[in-house]
N, C-alpha and C positions, 0 to 999 in steps of 0.2 A: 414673824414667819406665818404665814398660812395653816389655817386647819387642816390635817391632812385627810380629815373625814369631811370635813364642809369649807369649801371652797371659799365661800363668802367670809366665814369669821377668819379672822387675824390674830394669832398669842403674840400677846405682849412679852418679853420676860426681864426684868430687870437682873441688868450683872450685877458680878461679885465688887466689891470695891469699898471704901472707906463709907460710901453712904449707906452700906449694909450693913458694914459693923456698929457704926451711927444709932443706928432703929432698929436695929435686932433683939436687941434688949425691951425695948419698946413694944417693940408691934410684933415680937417672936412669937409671944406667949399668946397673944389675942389673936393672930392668926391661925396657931395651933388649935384651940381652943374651934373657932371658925369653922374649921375644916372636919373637926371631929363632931360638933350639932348637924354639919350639913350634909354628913354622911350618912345620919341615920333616916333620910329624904331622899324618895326616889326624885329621877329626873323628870315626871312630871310635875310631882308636889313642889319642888325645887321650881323649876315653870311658874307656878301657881303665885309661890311666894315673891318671886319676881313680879310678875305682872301686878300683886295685890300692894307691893312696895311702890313701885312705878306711881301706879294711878295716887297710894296717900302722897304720893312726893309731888306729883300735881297741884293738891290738894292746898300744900302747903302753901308751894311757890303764888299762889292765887292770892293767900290770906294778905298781904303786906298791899295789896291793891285793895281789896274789896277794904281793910281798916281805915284808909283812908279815902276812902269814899268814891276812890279812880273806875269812872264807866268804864274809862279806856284799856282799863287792865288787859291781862293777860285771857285773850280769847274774846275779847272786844268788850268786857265788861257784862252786864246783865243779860242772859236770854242767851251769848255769844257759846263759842267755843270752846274749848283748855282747858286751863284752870280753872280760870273763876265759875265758871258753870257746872264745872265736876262739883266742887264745895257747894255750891246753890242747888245741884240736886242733889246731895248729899244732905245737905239739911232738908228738903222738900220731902226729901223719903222719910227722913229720924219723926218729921214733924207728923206722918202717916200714919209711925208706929211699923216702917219697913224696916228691913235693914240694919235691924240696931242687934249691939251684943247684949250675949246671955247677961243679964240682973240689969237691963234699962242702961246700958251705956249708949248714949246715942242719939238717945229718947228724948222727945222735946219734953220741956220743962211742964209738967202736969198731966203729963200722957201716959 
């Protein structure tokens, strides 16, 4: 069904039915849990966390190209687009001494 405050988004919702009582047990307790850390976040830190999730999830999908040496990867490989180029400046920064977390996570090796 449609948001009824934003036109563009669409809710999902899954029914009631055997595949609920299936994962309930399962996924009850972690989504509980879920919903009570993301309540203590306004909606735009909530935003925030999204978009900082987002881009390491880029980050990641790149590594499986660049391990194996693929120019072609995701975002044309070096210099390119996506992925691969998020993780390339992403090291470019850590290697600056940009960018990195509190106690040298990040930080290139001797920096």
């Amino acid at each position: 069904m449609r948001d009824p405050h934003d036109r563009r988004r669409v809710i999902v919702e899954l029914g009631g039915g055997p595949g609920i009582r299936e994962i309930g047990p399962t996924f009850g307790p972690l989504v509980k849990a879920w919903r009570a850390t993301a309540a203590g976040y306004s909606d735009d830190e909530l935003r925030l966390l999204l978009e900082f999730q987002g881009k390491l999830e880029e980050i990641m999908r790149g590594q499986p190209a660049r391990l194996r040496g693929d120019d072609a990867g995701p975002g044309g490989g070096r210099g390119g687009g996506g992925a691969g180029a998020g993780a390339d400046s992403t090291a470019r920064s850590a290697e600056r001494g940009h960018g990195t977390w509190p106690g040298g996570i990040g930080q290139a090796a001797g920096g």
